[in-house]
C-alpha positions as YAML, in Angstrom:
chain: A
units: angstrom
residues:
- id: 1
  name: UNK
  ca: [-12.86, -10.70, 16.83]
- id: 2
  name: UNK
  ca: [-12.89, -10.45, 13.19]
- id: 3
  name: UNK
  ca: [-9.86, -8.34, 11.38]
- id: 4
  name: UNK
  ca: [-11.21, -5.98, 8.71]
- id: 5
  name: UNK
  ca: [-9.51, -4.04, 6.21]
- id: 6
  name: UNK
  ca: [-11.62, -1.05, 7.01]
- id: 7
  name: UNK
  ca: [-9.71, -0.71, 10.79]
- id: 8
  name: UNK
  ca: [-7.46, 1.56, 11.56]
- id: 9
  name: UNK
  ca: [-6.04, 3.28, 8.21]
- id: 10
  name: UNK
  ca: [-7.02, 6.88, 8.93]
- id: 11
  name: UNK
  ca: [-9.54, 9.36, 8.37]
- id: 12
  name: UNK
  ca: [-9.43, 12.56, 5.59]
- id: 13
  name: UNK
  ca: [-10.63, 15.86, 6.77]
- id: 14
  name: UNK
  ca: [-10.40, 19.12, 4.08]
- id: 15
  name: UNK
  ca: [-12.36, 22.04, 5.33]
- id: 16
  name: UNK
  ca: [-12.02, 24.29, 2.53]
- id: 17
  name: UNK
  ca: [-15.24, 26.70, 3.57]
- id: 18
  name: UNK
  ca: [-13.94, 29.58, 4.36]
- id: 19
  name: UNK
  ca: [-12.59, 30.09, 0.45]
- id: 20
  name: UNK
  ca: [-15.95, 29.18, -0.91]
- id: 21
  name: UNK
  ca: [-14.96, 25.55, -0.78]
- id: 22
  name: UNK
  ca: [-16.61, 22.70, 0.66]
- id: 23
  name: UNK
  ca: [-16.02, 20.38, 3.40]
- id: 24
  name: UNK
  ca: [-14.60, 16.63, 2.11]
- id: 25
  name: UNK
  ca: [-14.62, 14.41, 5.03]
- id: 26
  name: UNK
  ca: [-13.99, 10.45, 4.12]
- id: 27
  name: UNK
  ca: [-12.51, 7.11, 6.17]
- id: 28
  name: UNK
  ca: [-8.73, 6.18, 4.34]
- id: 29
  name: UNK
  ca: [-7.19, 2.82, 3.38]
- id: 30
  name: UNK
  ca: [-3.87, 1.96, 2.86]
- id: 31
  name: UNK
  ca: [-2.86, 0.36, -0.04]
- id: 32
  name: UNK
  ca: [-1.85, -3.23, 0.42]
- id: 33
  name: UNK
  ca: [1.27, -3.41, -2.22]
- id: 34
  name: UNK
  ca: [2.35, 0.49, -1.92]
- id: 35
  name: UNK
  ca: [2.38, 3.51, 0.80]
- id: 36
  name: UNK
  ca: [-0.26, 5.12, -0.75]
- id: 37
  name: UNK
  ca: [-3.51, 6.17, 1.14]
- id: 38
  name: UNK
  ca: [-6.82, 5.95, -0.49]
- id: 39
  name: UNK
  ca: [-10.05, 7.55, 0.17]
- id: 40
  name: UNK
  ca: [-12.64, 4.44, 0.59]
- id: 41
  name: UNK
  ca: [-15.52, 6.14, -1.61]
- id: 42
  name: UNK
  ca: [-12.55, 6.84, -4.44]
- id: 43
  name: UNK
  ca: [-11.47, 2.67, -3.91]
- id: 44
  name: UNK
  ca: [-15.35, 1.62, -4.35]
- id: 45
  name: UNK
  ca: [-14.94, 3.03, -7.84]
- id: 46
  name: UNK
  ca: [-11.24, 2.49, -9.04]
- id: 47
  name: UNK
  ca: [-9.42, 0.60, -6.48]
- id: 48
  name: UNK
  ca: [-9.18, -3.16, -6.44]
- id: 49
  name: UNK
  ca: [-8.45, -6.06, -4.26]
- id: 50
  name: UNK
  ca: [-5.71, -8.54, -3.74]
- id: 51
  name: UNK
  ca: [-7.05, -11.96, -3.39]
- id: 52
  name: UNK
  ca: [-3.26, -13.54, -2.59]
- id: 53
  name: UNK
  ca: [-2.83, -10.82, 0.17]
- id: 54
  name: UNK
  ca: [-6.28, -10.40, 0.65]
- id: 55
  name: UNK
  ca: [-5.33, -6.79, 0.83]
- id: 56
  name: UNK
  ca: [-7.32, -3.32, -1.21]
- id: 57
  name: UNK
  ca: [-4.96, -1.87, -3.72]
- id: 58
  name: UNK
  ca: [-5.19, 1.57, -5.65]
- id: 59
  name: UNK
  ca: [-5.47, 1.51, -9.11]
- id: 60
  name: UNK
  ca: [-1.49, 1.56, -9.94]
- id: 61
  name: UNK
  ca: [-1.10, -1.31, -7.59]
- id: 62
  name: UNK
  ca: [-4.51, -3.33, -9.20]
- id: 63
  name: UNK
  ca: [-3.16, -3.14, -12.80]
- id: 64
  name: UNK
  ca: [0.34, -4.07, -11.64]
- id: 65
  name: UNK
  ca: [-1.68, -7.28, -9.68]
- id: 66
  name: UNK
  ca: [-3.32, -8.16, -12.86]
- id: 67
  name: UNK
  ca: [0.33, -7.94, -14.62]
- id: 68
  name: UNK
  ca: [2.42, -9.01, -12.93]
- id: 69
  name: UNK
  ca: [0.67, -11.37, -9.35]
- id: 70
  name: UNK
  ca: [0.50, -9.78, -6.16]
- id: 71
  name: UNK
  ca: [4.42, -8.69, -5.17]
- id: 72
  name: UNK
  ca: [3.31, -8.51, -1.39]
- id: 73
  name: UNK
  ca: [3.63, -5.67, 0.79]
- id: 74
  name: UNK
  ca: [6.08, -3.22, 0.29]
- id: 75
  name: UNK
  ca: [7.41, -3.84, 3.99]
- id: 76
  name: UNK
  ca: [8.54, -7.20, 3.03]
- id: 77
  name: UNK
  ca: [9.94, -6.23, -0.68]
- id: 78
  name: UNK
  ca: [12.05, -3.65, 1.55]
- id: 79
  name: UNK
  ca: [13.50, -6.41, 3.67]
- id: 80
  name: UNK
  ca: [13.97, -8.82, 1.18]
- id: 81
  name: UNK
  ca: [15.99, -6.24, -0.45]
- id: 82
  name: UNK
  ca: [18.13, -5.31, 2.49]
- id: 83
  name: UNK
  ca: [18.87, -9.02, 3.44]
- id: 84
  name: UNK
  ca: [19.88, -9.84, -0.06]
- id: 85
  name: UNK
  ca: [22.17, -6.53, 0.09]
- id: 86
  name: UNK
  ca: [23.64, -8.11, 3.50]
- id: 87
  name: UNK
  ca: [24.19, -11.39, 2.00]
- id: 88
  name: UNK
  ca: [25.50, -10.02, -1.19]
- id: 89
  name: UNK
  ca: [28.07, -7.63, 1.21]
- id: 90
  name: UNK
  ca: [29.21, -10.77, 3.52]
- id: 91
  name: UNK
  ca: [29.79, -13.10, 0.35]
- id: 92
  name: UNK
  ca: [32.08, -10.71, -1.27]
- id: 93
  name: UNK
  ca: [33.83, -10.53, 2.36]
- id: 94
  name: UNK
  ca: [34.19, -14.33, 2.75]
- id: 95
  name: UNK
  ca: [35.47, -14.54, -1.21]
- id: 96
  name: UNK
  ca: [37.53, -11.24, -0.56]
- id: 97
  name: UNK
  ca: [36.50, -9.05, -3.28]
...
């Protein structure tokens, strides 16, 4: 079975009718480098893709990619910065500062 990147993100559901609005229904993504959720019609037209990852990115994320490389998900930034923290904390214990 094939993984896509259109599985299992979420769907968006605004039913604004009874003000005189309208009813928005769309399928979400996740962002690959951020928490953010994106509507997929609103990523067809301003969102972007990750080839390193090979993950779909909102706009903040795609301009940072074209910056900067792809940073990886935010998951692993998040634990990269806790273990360095950890290491940082039991090097000052074994040095006794």
């Amino acid at each position: 079975m094939s993984k896509s990147i259109f599985n299992g993100a979420g769907y968006f559901k605004n039913d604004d009718t009874a003000s005189g609005g309208k009813l928005v229904e769309d399928d979400l993504l996740g962002c690959g480098h951020c928490p953010k959720p994106m509507k997929k019609h609103e990523w067809r037209e301003h969102g972007g893709m990750c080839f390193v990852c090979q993950q779909p990115l909102c706009p903040h994320c795609t301009a940072r990619a074209l910056k900067f490389g792809c940073e990886g998900p935010e998951i692993k930034r998040i634990e990269q910065a806790v273990n360095d923290q950890y290491r940082q904390q039991q090097n000052e214990k074994i040095l006794g500062i």
